[in-house]
Structures are given as C-alpha cells and as structure tokens.
C-alpha positions in Angstrom: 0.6 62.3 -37.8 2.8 63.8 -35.4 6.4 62.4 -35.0 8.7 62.0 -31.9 10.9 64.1 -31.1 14.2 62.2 -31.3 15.0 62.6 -28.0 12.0 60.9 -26.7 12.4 58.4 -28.9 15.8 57.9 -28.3 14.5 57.6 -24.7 12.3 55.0 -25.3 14.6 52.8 -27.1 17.2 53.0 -24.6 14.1 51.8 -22.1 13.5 48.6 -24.1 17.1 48.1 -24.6 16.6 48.1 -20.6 14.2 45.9 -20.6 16.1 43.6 -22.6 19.0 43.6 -20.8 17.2 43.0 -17.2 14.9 40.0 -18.9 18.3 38.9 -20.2 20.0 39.0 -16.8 16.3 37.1 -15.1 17.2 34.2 -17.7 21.2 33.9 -17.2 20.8 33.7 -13.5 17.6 31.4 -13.1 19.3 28.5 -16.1 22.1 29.2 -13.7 20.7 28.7 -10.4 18.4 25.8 -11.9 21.3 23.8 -13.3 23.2 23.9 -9.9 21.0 22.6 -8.6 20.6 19.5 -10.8 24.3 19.4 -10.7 24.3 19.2 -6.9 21.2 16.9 -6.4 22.8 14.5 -8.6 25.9 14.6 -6.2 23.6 14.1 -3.3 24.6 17.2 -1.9 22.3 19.0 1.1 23.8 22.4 -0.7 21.1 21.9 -3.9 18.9 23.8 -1.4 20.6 27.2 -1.9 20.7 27.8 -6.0 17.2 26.2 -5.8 16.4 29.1 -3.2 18.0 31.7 -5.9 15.8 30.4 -8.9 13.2 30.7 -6.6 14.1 34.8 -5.9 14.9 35.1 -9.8 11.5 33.7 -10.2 9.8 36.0 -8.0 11.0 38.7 -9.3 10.8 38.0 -12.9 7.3 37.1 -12.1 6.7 40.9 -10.4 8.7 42.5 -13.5 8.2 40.8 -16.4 5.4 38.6 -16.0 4.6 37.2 -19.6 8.3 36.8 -20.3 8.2 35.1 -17.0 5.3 32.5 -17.6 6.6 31.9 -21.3 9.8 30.9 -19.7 8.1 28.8 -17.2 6.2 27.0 -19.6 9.0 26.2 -21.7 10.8 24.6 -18.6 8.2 23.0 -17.7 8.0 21.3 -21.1 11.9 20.8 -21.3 11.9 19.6 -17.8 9.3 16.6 -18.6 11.3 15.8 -22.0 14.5 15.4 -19.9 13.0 13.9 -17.3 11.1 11.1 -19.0 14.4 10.6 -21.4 16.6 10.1 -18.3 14.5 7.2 -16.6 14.4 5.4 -20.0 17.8 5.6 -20.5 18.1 4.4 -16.4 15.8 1.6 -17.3 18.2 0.2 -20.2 20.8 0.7 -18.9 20.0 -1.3 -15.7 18.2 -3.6 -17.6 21.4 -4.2 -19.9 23.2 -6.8 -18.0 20.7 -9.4 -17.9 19.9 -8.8 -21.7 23.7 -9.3 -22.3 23.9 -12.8 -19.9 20.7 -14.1 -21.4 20.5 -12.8 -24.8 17.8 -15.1 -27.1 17.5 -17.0 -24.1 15.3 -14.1 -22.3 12.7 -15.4 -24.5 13.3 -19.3 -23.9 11.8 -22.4 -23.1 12.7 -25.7 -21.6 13.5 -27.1 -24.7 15.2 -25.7 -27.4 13.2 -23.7 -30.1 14.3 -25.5 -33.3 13.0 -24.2 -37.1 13.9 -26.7 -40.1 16.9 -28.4 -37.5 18.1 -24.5 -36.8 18.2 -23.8 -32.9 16.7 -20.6 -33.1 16.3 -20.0 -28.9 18.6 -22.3 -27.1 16.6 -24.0 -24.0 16.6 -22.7 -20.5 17.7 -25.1 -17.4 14.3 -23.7 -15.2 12.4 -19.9 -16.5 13.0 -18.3 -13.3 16.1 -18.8 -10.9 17.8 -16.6 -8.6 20.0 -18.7 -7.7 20.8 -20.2 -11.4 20.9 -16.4 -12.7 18.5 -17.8 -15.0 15.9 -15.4 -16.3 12.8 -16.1 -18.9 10.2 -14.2 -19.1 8.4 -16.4 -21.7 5.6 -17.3 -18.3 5.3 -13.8 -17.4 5.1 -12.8 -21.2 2.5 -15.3 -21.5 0.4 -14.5 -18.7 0.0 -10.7 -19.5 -1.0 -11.9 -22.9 -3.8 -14.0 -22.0 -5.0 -11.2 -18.7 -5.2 -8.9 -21.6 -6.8 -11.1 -24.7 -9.6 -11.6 -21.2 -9.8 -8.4 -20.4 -10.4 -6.9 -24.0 -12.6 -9.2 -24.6 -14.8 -7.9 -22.0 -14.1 -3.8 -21.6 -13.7 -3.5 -26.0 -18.0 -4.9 -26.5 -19.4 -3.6 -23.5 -17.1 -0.4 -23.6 -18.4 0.4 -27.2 -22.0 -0.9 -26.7 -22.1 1.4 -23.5 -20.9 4.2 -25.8 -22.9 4.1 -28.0 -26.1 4.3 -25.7 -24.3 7.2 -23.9 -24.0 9.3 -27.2 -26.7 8.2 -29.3 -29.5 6.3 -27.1 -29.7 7.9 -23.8 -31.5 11.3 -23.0 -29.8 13.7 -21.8 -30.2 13.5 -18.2 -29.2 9.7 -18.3 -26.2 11.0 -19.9 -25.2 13.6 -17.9 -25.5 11.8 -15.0 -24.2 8.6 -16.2 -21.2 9.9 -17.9 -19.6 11.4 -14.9 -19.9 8.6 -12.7 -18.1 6.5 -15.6 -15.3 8.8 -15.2 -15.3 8.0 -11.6 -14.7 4.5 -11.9 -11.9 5.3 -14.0 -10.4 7.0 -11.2 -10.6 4.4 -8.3 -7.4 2.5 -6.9 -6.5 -0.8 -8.4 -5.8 -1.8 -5.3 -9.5 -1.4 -4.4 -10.2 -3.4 -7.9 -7.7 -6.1 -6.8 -9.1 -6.7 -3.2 -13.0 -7.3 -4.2 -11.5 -9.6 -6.7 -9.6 -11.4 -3.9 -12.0 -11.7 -1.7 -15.6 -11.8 -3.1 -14.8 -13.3 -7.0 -11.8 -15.2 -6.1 -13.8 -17.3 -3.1 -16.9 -17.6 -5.5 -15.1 -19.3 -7.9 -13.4 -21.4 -6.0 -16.4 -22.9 -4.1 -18.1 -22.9 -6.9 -16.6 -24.1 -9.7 -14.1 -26.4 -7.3 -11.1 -24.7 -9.1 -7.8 -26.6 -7.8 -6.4 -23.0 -5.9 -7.3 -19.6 -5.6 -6.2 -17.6 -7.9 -6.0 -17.5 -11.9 -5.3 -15.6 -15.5 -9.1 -15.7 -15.6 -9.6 -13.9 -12.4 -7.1 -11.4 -13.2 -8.5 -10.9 -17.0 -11.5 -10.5 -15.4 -11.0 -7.9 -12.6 -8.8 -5.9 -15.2 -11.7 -6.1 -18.2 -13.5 -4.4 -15.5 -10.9 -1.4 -14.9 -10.3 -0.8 -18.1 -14.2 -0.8 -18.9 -14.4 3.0 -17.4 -11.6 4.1 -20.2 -12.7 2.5 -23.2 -16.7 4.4 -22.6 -15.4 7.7 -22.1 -12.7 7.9 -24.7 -14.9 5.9 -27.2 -17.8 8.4 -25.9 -16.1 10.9 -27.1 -15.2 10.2 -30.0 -18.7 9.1 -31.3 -20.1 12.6 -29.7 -17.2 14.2 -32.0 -18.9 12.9 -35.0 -20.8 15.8 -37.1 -24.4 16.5 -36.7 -24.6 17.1 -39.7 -23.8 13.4 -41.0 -26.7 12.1 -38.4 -29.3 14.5 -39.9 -28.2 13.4 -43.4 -29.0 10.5 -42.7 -32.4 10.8 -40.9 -33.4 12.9 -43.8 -32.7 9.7 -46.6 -34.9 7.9 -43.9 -32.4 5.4 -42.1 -33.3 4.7 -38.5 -31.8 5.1 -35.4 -30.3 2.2 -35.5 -29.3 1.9 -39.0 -27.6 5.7 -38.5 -25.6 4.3 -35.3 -24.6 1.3 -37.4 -23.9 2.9 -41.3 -22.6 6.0 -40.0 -21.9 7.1 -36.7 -19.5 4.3 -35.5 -17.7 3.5 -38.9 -17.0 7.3 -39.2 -15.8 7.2 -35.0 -14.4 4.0 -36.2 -10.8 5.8 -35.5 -11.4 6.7 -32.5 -13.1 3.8 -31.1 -10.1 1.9 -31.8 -8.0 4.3 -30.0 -10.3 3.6 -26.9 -9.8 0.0 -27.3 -6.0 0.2 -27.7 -5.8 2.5 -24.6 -7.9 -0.3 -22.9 -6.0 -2.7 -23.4 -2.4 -0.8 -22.3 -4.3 -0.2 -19.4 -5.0 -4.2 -19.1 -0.8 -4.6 -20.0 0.6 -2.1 -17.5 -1.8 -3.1 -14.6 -0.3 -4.0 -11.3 -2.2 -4.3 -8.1 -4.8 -6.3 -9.2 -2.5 -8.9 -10.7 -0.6 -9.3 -7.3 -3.0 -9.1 -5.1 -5.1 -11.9 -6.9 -2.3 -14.6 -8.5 -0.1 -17.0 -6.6 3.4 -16.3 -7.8 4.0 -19.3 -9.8 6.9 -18.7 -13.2 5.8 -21.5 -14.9 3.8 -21.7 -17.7 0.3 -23.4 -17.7 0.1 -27.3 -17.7 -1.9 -27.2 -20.7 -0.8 -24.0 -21.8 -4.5 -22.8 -23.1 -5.8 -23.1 -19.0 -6.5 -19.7 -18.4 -7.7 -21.2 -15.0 -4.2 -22.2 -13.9 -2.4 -19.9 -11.4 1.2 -18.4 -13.2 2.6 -14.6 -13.2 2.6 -11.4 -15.2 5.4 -9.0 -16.1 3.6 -6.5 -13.6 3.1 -9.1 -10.8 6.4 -10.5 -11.2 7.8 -6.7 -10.6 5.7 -6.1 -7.8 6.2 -8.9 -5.8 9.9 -9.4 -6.4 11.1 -5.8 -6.4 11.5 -5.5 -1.9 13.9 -8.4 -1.9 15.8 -8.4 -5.1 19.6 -7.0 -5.8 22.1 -8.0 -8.3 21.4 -9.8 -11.4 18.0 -10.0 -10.1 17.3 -6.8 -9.5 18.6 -6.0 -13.2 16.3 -9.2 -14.1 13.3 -7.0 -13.0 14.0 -4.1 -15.0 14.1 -6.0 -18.2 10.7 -6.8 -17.4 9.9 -3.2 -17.6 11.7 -2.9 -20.7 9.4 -5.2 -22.2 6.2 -3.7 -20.5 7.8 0.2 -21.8 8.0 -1.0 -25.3 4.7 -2.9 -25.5 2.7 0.1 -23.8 4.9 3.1 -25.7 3.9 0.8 -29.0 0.1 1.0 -28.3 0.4 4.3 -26.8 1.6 5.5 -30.4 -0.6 3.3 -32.4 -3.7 4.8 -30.1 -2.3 8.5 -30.8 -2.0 7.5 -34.6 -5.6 6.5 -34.6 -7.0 9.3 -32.9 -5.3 11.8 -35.8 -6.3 9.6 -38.4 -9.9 10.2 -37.2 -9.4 14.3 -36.7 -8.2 14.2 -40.5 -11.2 12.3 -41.5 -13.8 14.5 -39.6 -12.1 17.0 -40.6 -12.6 17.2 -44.1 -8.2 16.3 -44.1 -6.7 13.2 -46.7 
C-alpha cells in the first residue's frame, strides 16, 4: 500500500477539523436562534420573527453545506420539539385543571346523596352535578354518558369490525379486497361533523317518529352514530393484523385438512388475537374522545338518566359538555372544563398504551419472541 505523505495527511485532518468546527458553529447558532425565539414568543413579542429568520439562514446553509449533518439535526428537533410540545400542554391542562380539583376534591366524582360504605361517607353528596353559579362541578353525568356512548358503540364497530376483517383478509378475492379496503380507509377519514349531522337529521327524526321517543336526542343515538365512525378503524387495523399472520401457519393447516373456516376460527384470529384487540381498544378511544357527533346530536342536559339504565334518555358527555360550554365559560368554570379533559387524557392515554402493549405482544408472538 502506498502511504500519505504527512503533509497531505496533515492537510486532510486539519480539513475535517474544519469541518468540525463549521458544523459546530451551524449547531451553536441555530439552538441559539431557535430558543430566542421560544423565549420571545412566549413573551408575546412581534421580535420572535427575527432569530426565527436566522435559524432559518443557519438552516439553509447548513442544508447547502452539510446536508446529512443538517437532516440528522432536523430530525432530532423535530422529535425533541413534539416531546416538549406534547409535555407542555399536559402540564397546561393540570395545571388549569388544578383549582377545581382542589375546590371539589372526592366530590368531582359525587352524587346527590352521599356515597356511604359500611356507615363510612366515602363521597360526600353534591347540592346539584352542574352549577355555574353554585361553583359546583360533578362530572359523574358526563362520566356516565361517555360510558354508556362507548359500551353502544363497541358493541357495534368491535363484531362487525372483526367479522368485516376477516372477510377482507381471508374471504374476499383480491379484487374485492383491493377495492374494498381503500374505501374503508376513506370512511375513516370523513369529518365527524359530517357523521353528527346525518345522525341529527335523518336517524335522530326516524326515531323519534317512529318509536315516539319523548325528545330528540339520546345516548343511543350517539352510541350509534359513533359505533359507526369507529367501524372504519377497528377493519383496517384489525385487517392488518390478521394479513400479518404467517402463511405459513394457514398452509399448515390446509395441509392437516381443516377448512376455511375452521383455519379462520383455530388459527388465524387467535394468533391475530393481539392485534385484534388493539383494533378494538383503539375503537373504542375513538368512541371516548369523540366530539362533534355528540354535540351536534344530544340536548345538553347534566343530569343523570331517570332510570339510570335508559340509554334513550337525553344527558351529556365529557366531550359534549367541553364543546358546548367552552365559547362562554371563564373562571372556575372554565378550569371546570379542563378537568374534563383530564379525565378524557387519562382514559384515552390508558387505552392508547394498553392498545400499543397489545400490538407488541402480538409482534413477539409472530415473531417467534417469549
């Protein structure tokens, strides 16, 4: 081999050391500029435009001289940026959220009477549930409501959702499939507002001329219209993971002479069980976090259902109540609201987690993992 002279390598050191220097210099001054211009966009200041201008120059040219170094710096801001961003409104919502939690305590979860266990007031009672002027705040008939929209709702997108699924991946040829598929994921993608006015106007007036309900409006209606949404989500995701499933373990099968059915039944859908479930939970925090539909369809009411197991009655959701209340609210009420996203952030974040669990569980298993 034929070695450098040292002066050309000593050249092409003191290059990279160069190089090195300059990227080091791109990074200093775009951090720099960037957090400026956090710093004055937080103060509310019209200057934020001029560091925000300079990252955009560093950025430029870092992108002309250094490209990779560039995008790799990029994409780690990118990532930062959505951490910090997403830890900030949290922390926003908590703390907004934190006087109301500190006036009502228990009694956030009360009801009219007293919640007693062997002579032990466990939740003291609540004058009304929900009173601006009281600064009385229970979210027990919103709590309620969402509960029973969703129990509706699963009910109808988890069976159909799987059984539609399953045709997709195991029944249908493939040109059913690839033309059914895609509009499935179309649905998915339509307003809920859209959702929420075909409810209100076509179901909504059906039912009650038809079944001589006592007002428009009800959990039923809303359980309904939202089973429907969510239908879209749990037959893609639970599409996929039946398609995921190893030919191999189909074949196997086929060969030990099981049929088609008895292959869908024995083997495809427990071994896509995992997964499955993770379409159903990710239904069903679609049914919880829904908005539109829910106000567009119910009547307002925070009271709970006279009985409490009439589904047909006309009452409020946590996402409803937000909705609808949110333009005139301020204060204590306005606080009120955001512990009603509280509530709807920890339910969804604990079935988005329990959904992301499953769906790992279920790579480890087709995987060949423990």
């Amino acid at each position: 081999m034929t070695e450098l002279p040292l002066f050309d390598l000593e050249t092409r050191l003191g290059r990279l050391s160069d190089v090195d220097r300059d990227i080091g210099s791109l990074a200093a001054g775009g951090a720099g500029c960037l957090f400026a211009t956090f710093v004055l966009f937080v103060l509310n200041s019209t200057l934020a435009v001029i560091p925000l201008i300079g990252f955009l120059a560093v950025t430029g040219y870092g992108w002309y001289a250094h490209q990779a170094e560039t995008a790799r710096a990029l994409t780690f801001l990118a990532t930062a940026s959505t951490i910090l961003i997403l830890g900030l409104i949290t922390v926003y919502v908590f703390v907004e959220a934190l006087p109301v939690l500190q006036r009502m305590g228990v009694r956030l979860f009360g009801f009219t009477e007293p919640v007693e266990v062997f002579g032990v007031t466990l939740i003291p009672s609540v004058e009304s549930y929900w009173s601006t002027s009281q600064h009385v705040y229970s979210l027990i008939p919103m709590i309620w409501g969402t509960f029973v929209t969703t129990l509706i709702a699963t009910a109808i997108a988890a069976p159909l959702g799987i059984a539609a699924a399953l045709f997709l991946a195991e029944i249908a040829p493939p040109l059913v499939r690839e033309t059914v598929k895609p509009g499935v994921e179309i649905l998915a993608g339509i307003p809920s507002i859209v959702y929420g006015y075909l409810g209100f106007v076509v179901l909504n007036t059906f039912l009650y001329e038809n079944l001589e309900m006592a007002n428009l409006g009800s959990l039923f209606l809303v359980g309904l219209v939202i089973g429907l949404m969510a239908l879209p989500t749990v037959v893609s995701v639970a599409d996929d993971a039946l398609t995921s499933v190893p030919d191999a373990m189909r074949d196997g099968a086929v060969a030990m002479g099981l049929t088609e059915w008895q292959t869908m039944k024995s083997i495809t859908l427990p071994a896509a069980l995992s997964g499955v479930s993770a379409a159903v939970l990710l239904g069903i925090g679609r049914a919880v976090g829904e908005t539109m539909a829910a106000t567009v369809i119910l009547g307002h009411s925070q009271v709970l259902p006279d009985p409490l197991q009439d589904v047909f009655d006309n009452t409020e959701t946590l996402t409803s109540l937000i909705a609808s209340q949110y333009g005139n609210a301020n204060g204590l009420h306005m606080n009120a609201l955001f512990t009603a996203g509280v509530v709807l952030f920890v339910t969804v974040l604990v079935l988005s987690i329990a959904a992301r669990r499953i769906e790992l569980r279920m790579d480890r298993k087709l995987g060949g993992g423990q």
